[in-house]
N, C-alpha and C positions, 0 to 999 in steps of 0.2 A: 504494500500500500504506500502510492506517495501523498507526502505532504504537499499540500498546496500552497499557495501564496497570495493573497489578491495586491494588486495594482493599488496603492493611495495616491488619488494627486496631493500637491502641495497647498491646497486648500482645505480638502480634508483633514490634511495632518494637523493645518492651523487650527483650525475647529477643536480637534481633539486635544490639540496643545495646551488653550488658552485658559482652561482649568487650573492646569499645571505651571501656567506663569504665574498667576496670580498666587498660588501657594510657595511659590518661589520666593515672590514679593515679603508675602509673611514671616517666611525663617531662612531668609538668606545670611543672615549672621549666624545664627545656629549652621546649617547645610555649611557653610564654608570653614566653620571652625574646626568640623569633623570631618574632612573632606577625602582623608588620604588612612581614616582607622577607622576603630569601632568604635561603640560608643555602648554602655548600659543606662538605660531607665534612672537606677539607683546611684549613680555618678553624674548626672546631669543637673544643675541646678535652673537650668533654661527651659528644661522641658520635661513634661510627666507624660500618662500614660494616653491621654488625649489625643494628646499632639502626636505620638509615636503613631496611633491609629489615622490619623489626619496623613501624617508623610508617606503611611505603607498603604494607604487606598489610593494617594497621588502617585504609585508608581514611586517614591525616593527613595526610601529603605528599603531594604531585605535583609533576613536572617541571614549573619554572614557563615555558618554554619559549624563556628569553634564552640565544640562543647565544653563548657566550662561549668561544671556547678547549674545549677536551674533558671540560672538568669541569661536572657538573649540578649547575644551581642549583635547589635544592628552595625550596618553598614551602608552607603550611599549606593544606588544605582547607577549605571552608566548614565541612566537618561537623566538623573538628577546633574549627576556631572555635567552633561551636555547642557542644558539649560543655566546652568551655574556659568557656562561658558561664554554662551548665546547671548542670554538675556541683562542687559545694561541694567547697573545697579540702580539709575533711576524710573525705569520703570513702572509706573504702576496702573493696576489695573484694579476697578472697585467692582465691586460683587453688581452692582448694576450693568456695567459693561460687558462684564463675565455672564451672566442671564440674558444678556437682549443678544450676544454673540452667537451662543449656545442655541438660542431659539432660531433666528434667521438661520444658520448654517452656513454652507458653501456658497448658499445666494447670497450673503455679503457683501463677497466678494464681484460679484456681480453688479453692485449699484456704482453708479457717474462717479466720479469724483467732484470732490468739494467745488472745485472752480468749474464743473461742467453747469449746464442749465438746472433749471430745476425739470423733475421726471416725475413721470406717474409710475405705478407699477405696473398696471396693464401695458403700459409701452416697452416694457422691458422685456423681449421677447424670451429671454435664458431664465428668468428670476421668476419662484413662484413662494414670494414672501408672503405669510396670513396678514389679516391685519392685527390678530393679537402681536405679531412678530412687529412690526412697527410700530405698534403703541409700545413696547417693548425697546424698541431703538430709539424710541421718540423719547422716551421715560429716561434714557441711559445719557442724552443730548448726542446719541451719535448720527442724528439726522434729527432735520425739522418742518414743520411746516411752512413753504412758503406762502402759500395762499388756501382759505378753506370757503370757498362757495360753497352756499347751502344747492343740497341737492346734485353736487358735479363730485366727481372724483375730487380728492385733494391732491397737491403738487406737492413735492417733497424739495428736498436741498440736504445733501449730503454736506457735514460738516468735517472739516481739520480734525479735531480727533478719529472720526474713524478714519482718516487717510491715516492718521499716524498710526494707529493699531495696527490697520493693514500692512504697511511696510514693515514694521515690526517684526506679525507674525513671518509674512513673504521671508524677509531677511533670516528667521530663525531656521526656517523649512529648508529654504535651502544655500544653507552653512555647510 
């Protein structure tokens, strides 16, 4: 039996990424301090048992597998590495950004850019954003309304922050 593999674009990976920067954001002074060993629960004054569940659902830790006594020795993941690598220490990304990303998807990436016109979504022939997913964007300020006539579609205006999210992610994908 072989193992398969599917195809991710670089959009996708972003999507799937963007979780993971923002938890980055949160204990990148922890992630960096333990970068190159292991670390116990019970020696850490930064972090307890929360947190340790927080970084191993983000993909950062894993059990590095030295039996020692009943206590786990964690260790950082490549992918934490990588991102530790990637991602500019000014970064940040708020749990709003993080949910209105997460909902659009790879359609995102698909909206004008900030200095294009304003767009409707029906004219966007690739993008099939809900409209919870732009209240949602709209919520996060990573796009706005530029005009709302009663009764017509409303126009949108992609804003400078998600252009800079975007390039972000783009940049980290493909490092």
């Amino acid at each position: 039996m072989s193992l398969s593999t599917r195809s991710v674009s670089n959009e996708e990976r972003a999507i799937e990424l963007i979780a993971q920067i923002a938890t980055v954001n949160n204990y990148r002074d922890f992630l960096v301090s333990v970068k190159d060993s292991t670390f116990r629960i019970k020696h850490c004054e930064e972090i307890g048992f929360s947190e340790v569940c927080t970084l191993r659902s983000a993909f950062f830790i894993e059990d590095s597998g030295i039996e020692m006594g009943y206590q786990t020795d964690w260790e950082l993941t490549e992918q934490a590495r990588y991102l530790l690598e990637h991602v500019p220490e000014d970064v940040t990304l708020d749990d709003d950004e993080v949910s209105a990303m997460l909902s659009a998807g790879n359609d995102v990436f698909q909206l004008p850019p900030a200095e294009a016109d304003s767009w409707r979504v029906r004219e966007l022939h690739s993008v099939e954003i809900t409209s919870p997913s732009l209240s949602e964007l709209r919520k996060a300020d990573l796009i706005e309304a530029d005009s709302e006539p009663i009764g017509h579609p409303v126009w949108w205006q992609t804003t400078q922050r998600l252009d800079r999210i975007r390039a972000l992610l783009s940049g980290i994908t493909q490092a």
